[in-house]
N, C-alpha and C positions, 0 to 999 in steps of 0.2 A: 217922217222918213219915207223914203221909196223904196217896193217893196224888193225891187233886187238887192239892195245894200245890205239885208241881214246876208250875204254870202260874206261880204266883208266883216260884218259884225264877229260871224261865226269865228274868221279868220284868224281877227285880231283875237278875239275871248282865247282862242287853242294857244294860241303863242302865251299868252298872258296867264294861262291854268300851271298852278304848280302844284308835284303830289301833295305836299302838305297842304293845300285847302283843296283836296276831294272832299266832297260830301262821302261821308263813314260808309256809305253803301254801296257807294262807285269805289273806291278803295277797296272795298274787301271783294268788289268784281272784280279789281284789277288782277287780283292776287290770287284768289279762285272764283269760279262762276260752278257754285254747288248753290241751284235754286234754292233749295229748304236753307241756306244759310241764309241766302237774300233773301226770300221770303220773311222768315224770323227777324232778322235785321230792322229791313223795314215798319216789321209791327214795331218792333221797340222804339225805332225812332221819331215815330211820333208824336211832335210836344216833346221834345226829349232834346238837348245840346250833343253834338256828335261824340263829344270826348267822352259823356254819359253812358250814350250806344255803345261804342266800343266797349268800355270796360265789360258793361252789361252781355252784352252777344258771346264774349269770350269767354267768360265764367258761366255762362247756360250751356255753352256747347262742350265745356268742359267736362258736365255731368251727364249731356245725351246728345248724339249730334244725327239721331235718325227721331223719324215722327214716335215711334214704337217706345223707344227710350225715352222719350218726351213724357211720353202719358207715364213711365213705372214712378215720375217726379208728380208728387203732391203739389196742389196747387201753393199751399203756404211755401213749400219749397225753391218753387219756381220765384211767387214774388217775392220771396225774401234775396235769390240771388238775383234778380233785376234792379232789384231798387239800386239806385230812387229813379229808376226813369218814370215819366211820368205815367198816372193810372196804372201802377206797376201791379195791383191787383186783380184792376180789370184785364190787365194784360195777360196777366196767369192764366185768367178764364179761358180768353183768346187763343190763347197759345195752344191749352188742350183739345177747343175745340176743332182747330185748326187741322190738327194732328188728326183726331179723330176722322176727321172730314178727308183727309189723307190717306187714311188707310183703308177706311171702307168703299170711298168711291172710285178713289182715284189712283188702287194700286200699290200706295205709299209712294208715290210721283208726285210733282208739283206740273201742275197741267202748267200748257204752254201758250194756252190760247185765253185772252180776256172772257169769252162770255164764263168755262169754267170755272176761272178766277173767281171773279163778279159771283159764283154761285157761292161762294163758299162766306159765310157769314164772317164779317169779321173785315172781309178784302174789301177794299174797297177801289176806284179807280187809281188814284196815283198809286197804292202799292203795285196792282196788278199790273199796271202798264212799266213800274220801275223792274217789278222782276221777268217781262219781258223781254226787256230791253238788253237789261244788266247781265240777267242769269242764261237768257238763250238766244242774246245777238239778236233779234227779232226786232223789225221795225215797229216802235212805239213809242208814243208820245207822252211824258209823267209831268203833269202839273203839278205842282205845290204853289205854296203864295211868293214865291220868287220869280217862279215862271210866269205867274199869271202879274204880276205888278210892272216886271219889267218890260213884258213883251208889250204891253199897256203903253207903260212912259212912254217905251221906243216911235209908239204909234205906229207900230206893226200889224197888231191888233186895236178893234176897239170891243171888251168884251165889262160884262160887269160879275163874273164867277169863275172860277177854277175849271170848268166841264165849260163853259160856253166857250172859255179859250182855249181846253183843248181840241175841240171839234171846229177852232179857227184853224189852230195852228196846222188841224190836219189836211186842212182844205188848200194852205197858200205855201207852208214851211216845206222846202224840197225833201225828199225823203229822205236823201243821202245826211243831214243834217237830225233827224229825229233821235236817233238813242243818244249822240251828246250832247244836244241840246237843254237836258234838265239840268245836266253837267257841270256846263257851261254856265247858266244864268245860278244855279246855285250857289256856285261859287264867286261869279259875280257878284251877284248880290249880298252874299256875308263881307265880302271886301271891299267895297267900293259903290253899288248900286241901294244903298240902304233905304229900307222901308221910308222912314226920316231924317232929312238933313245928310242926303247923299254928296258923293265925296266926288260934286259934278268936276270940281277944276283940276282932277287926277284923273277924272275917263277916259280910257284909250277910248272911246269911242263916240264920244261925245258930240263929234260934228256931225253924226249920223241921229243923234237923238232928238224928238221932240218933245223931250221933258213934258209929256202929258199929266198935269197935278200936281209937278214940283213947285211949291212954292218957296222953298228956302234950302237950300244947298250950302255944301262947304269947299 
């Protein structure tokens, strides 16, 4: 592809995005943008299927919806009302420590800027840059393996990691295009742009792609 036609790509993706396939965490931005909800969110969704997230994120916040309230929950507490999303245990962990890290350093705030983020054990880039993005409007770019497969096929990029394509996509991807862009290819990709045996002869956007790696399509 050329690299002006992701404007079109973009284009066609926004017409084509229906609420029901948001990714669970642009959805519940839709609805509110309460960082510590997206923050939280995103831990859970990790290795996790969205309809999972949901249940999960609304029965945690049902028992504490401040970092403070968080910690008076035991950890067994926590992963029993998580489960089963995935490492619902290790998640527990996470969750406290998060919290902690929340309230000693940072005010009980969820910082706004990546490197804070980044400091906090537990964050790692695509959460930080999703609650960026999601929870404070803020130009940021969230890789996941959606982002980085597709943007790949498209031959947008040529990267071979998650972090190598986001420090592509920060260098060529217009700015104006950054916060929906995780959006956009998320949803893509669960519907149509699939890891294997993608659903090429339904692509709105297909004359724009260079199927980089597809070997067998449907």
């Amino acid at each position: 592809m050329q690299d002006q036609q992701i404007n079109n790509i973009i284009k066609i993706l926004q017409k084509e995005l229906e609420v029901g396939t948001l990714p669970i965490v642009s959805h519940l931005a839709a609805d509110q943008r309460d960082p510590f909800v997206i923050l939280i969110s995103t831990l859970l969704s990790l290795r996790t299927k969205d309809e999972v997230t949901a249940v999960a994120t609304e029965r945690l916040f049902t028992l504490g919806s401040t970092p403070q309230e968080m910690l008076k929950l035991s950890l067994n507490k926590i992963a029993k009302t998580i489960y089963p999303v995935g490492f619902y245990r290790v998640k527990a962990q996470t969750i406290h420590h998060v919290c902690r890290e929340l309230i000693n350093r940072f005010n009980s705030q969820v910082p706004d800027n990546l490197d804070d983020l980044l400091s906090i054990k537990g964050v790692g880039r695509k959460t930080a840059n999703l609650v960026i993005a999601l929870a404070y409007g803020k130009d940021a770019i969230c890789v996941d393996t959606h982002v980085h497969r597709i943007s790949n096929r498209l031959g947008y990029v040529q990267t071979k990691t998650p972090e190598e394509t986001e420090f592509a996509l920060r260098a060529k991807l217009p700015r104006r295009h950054w916060i929906i862009y995780n959006t956009l290819m998320v949803a893509f990709g669960r519907k149509t742009c699939k890891s294997v045996s993608p659903f090429c002869s339904q692509c709105p956007v297909f004359k724009y792609c260079d199927r980089i790696g597809v070997t067998r399509s449907r």
